[in-house]
C-alpha positions in Angstrom: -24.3 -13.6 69.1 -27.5 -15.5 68.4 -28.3 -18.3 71.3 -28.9 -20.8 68.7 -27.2 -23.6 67.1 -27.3 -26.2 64.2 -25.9 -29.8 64.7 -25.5 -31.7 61.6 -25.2 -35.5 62.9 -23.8 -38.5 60.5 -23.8 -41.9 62.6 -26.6 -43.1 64.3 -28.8 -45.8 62.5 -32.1 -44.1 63.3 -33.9 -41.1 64.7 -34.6 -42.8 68.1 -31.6 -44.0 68.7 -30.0 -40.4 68.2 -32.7 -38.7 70.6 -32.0 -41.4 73.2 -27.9 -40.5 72.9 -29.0 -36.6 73.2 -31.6 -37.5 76.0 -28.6 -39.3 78.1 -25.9 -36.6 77.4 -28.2 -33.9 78.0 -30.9 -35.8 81.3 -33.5 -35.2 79.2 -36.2 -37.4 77.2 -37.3 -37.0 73.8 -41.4 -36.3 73.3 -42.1 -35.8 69.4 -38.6 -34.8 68.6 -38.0 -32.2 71.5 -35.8 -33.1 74.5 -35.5 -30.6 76.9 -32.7 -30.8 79.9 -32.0 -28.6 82.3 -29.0 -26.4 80.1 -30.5 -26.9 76.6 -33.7 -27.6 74.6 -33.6 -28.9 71.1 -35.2 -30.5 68.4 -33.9 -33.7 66.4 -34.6 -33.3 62.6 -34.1 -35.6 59.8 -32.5 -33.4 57.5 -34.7 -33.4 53.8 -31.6 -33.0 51.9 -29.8 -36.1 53.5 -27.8 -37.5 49.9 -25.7 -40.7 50.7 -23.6 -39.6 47.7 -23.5 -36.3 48.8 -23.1 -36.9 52.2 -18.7 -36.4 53.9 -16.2 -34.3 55.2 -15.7 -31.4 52.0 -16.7 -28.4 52.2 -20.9 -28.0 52.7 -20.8 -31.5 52.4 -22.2 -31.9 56.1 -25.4 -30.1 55.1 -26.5 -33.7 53.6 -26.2 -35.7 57.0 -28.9 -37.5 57.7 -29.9 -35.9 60.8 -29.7 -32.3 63.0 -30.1 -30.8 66.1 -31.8 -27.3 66.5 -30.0 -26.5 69.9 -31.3 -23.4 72.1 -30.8 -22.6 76.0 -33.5 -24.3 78.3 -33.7 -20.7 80.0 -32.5 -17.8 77.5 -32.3 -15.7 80.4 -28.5 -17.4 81.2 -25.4 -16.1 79.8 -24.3 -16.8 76.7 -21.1 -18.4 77.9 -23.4 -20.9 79.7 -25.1 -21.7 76.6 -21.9 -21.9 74.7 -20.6 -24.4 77.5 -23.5 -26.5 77.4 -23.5 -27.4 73.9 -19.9 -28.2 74.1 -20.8 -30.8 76.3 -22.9 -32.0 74.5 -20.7 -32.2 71.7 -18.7 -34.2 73.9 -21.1 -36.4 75.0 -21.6 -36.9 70.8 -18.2 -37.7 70.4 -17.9 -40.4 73.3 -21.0 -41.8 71.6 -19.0 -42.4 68.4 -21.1 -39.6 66.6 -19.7 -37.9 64.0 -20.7 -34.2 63.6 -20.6 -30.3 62.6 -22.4 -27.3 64.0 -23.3 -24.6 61.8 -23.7 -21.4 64.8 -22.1 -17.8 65.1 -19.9 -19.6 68.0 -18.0 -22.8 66.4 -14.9 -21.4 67.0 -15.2 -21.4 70.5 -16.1 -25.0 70.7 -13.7 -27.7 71.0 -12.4 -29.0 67.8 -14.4 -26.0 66.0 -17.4 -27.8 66.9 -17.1 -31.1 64.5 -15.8 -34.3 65.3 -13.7 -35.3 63.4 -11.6 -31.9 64.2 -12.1 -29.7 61.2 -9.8 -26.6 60.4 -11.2 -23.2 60.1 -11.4 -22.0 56.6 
């Protein structure tokens, strides 16, 4: 499976206050969108097909969230199961920030919750 992995993110009010969430969570700071930490390094992305209207919990309706997350391993040379560790953490961290959220990765269902928060069932 591919070390990579998309976080679609509906919550926060801005960009900066969603890369200083993912900067705490992951003990990294943000420098022009990128955060790396010591397990992952991502990109936040406002999404160009955010749609208010569009925008809840149907099916593909995540893929008009306002924001995402390009999530890869800080050192690709690590297991996958570290990576796949990591990123549920910082899913955690997400939902302990309030963060509502789905991944879109080869992995989600070996994330907690299927990777979104709220829980989502596997179709």
């Amino acid at each position: 499976m591919e070390k990579y992995c998309e976080i679609f993110v509906l919550g926060p009010k801005s960009q900066s206050q969603l890369e200083d969430l993912v900067g705490r969570i992951i003990g990294g700071q943000a420098k022009i969108g990128t955060i790396d930490g010591a397990d992952l390094r991502l990109d936040v992305r406002e999404n160009d097909g955010y749609d208010p209207e569009k925008s809840g919990w149907g099916v593909s309706q995540f893929l008009h969230f306002p924001y995402y997350l390009e999530v890869e391993p800080a050192d690709p040379s690590k297991p996958f199961e570290s990576f796949v560790a990591s990123v549920d953490a910082l899913l955690e961290g997400l939902r302990e920030g309030g963060q509502r959220f789905v991944t879109a990765c080869d992995f989600e269902d070996e994330l907690r919750d299927n990777g979104a928060s709220p829980p989502r069932q596997i179709l």
